[in-house]
C-alpha positions as a Python dict, from the first residue, in 0.01 Angstrom:
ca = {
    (1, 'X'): (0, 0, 0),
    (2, 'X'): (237, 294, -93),
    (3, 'X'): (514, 71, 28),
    (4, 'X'): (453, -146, -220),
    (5, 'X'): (451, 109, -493),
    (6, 'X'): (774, 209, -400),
    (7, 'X'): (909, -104, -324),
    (8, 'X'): (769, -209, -695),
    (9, 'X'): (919, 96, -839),
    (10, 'X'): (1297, 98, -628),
    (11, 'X'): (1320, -282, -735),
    (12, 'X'): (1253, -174, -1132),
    (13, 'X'): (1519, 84, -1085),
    (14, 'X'): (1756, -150, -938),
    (15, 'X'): (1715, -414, -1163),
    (16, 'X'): (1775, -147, -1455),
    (17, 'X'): (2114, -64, -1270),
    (18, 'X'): (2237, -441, -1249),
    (19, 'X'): (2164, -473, -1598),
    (20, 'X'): (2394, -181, -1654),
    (21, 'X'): (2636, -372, -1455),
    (22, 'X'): (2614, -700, -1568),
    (23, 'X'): (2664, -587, -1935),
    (24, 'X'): (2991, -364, -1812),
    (25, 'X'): (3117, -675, -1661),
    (26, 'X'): (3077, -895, -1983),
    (27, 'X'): (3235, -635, -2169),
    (28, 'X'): (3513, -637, -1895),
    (29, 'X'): (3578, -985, -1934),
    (30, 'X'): (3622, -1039, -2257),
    (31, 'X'): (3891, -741, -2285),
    (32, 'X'): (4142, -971, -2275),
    (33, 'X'): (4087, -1187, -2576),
    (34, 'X'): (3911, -863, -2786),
    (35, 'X'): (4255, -710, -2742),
    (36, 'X'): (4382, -1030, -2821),
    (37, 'X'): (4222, -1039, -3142),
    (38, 'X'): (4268, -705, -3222),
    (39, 'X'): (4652, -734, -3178),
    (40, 'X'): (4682, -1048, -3420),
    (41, 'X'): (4492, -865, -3691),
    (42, 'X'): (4702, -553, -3626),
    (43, 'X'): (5021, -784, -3715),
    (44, 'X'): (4857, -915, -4022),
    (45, 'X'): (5017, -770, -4338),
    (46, 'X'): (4737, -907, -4541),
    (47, 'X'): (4494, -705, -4381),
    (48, 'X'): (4445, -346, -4517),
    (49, 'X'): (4434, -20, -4245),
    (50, 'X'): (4078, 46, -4279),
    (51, 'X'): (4036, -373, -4153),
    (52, 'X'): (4274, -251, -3899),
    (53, 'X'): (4074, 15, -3767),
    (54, 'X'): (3690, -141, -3790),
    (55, 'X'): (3798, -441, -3612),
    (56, 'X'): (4001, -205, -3368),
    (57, 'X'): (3654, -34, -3316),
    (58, 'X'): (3463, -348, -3303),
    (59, 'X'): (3691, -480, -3036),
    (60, 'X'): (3701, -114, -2812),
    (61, 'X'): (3304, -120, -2795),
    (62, 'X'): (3119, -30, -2500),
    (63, 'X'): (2827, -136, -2359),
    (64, 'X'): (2654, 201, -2483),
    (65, 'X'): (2805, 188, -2794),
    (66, 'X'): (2680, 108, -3179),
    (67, 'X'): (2791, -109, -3388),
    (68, 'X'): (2548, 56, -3651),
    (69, 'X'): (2755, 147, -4020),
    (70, 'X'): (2782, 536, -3910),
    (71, 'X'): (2872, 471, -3552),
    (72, 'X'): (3126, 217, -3677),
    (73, 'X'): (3289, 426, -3913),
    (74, 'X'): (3310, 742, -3649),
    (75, 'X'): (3473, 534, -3435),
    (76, 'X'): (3720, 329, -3721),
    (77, 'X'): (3761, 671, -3837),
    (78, 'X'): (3665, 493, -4202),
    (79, 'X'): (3476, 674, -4458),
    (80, 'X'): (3131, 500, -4403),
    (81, 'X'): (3080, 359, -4754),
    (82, 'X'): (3451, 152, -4705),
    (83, 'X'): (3298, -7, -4408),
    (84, 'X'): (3136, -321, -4596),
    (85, 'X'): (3464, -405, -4778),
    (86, 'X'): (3663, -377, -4416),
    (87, 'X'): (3402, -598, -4304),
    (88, 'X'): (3399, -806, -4593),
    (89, 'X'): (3772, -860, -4555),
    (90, 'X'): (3796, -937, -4161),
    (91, 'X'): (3528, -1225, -4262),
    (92, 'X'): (3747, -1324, -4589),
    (93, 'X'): (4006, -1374, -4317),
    (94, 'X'): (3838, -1537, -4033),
    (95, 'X'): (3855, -1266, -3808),
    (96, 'X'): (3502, -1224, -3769),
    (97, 'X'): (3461, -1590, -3728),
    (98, 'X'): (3719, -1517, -3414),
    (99, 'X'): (3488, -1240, -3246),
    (100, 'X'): (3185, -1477, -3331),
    (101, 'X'): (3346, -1735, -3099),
    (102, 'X'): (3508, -1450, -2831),
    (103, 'X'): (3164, -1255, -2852),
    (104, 'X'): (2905, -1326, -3057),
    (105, 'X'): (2692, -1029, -2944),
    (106, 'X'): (2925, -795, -3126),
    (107, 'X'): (2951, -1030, -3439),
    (108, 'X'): (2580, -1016, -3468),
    (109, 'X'): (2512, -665, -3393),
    (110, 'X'): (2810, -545, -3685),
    (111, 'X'): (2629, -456, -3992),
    (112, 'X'): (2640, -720, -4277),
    (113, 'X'): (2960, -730, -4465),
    (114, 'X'): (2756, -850, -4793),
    (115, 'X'): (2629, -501, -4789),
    (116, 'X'): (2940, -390, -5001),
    (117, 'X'): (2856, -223, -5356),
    (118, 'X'): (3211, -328, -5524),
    (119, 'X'): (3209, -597, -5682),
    (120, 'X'): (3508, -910, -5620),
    (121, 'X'): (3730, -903, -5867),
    (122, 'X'): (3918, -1233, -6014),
    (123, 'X'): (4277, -1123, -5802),
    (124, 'X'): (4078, -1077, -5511),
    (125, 'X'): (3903, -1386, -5514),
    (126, 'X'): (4194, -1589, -5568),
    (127, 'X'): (4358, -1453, -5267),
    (128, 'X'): (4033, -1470, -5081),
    (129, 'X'): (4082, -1817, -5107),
    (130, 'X'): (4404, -1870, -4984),
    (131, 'X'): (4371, -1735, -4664),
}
């Protein structure tokens, strides 16, 4: 019977461990077309640097990393309360459509870019809208 235990408890372990694995593999295969996606929106003039940098972030993730708003901006290197417009911006321009389609685990796990405080003004939703 202490076998078992063991057995039970090696086999919980290991499973643990291929988890690991398995999600450093996903995030291995999509590095490709994350860096892919990062590139295009680095050659975007439209796009301002702190878009640059959170999508840069977004697309450099790790399976142990966070996607949470102070996580992101530590690694964007983005004051935290710019962080919603960035966001806000990437979606304005389909980029986070992009990563939805390339990795929608990352998509979902960003914070919301609706969370931004500043409010659209009439310029910027005219050129919002001819993206």
């Amino acid at each position: 019977m202490d076998g078992i235990q063991r057995a039970g408890t090696n086999t919980a372990r290991d499973a643990s461990l291929l988890d690991a694995r398995a999600r450093t593999a996903a995030f291995t295969s999509l590095r490709p077309a994350l860096d892919a996606l990062a590139a295009a929106a680095g050659a975007d003039p439209r796009l301002s640097s702190d878009a640059h940098r959170v999508l840069r972030a977004v697309t450099r993730t790790h399976p142990a990393d966070t996607l949470a708003l102070a996580g992101l901006a530590a690694r964007a290197s983005t004051p935290k309360t710019r962080i919603p417009d960035a966001l806000h911006e990437l979606e304005a321009r389909g980029y986070l459509a992009r990563l939805t389609h390339i990795a929608p685990h990352l998509a979902a796990a960003l914070p919301t870019p609706t969370q931004s405080t500043r409010p659209t003004t009439q310029v910027e939703s005219y050129n919002q809208g001819d993206s």
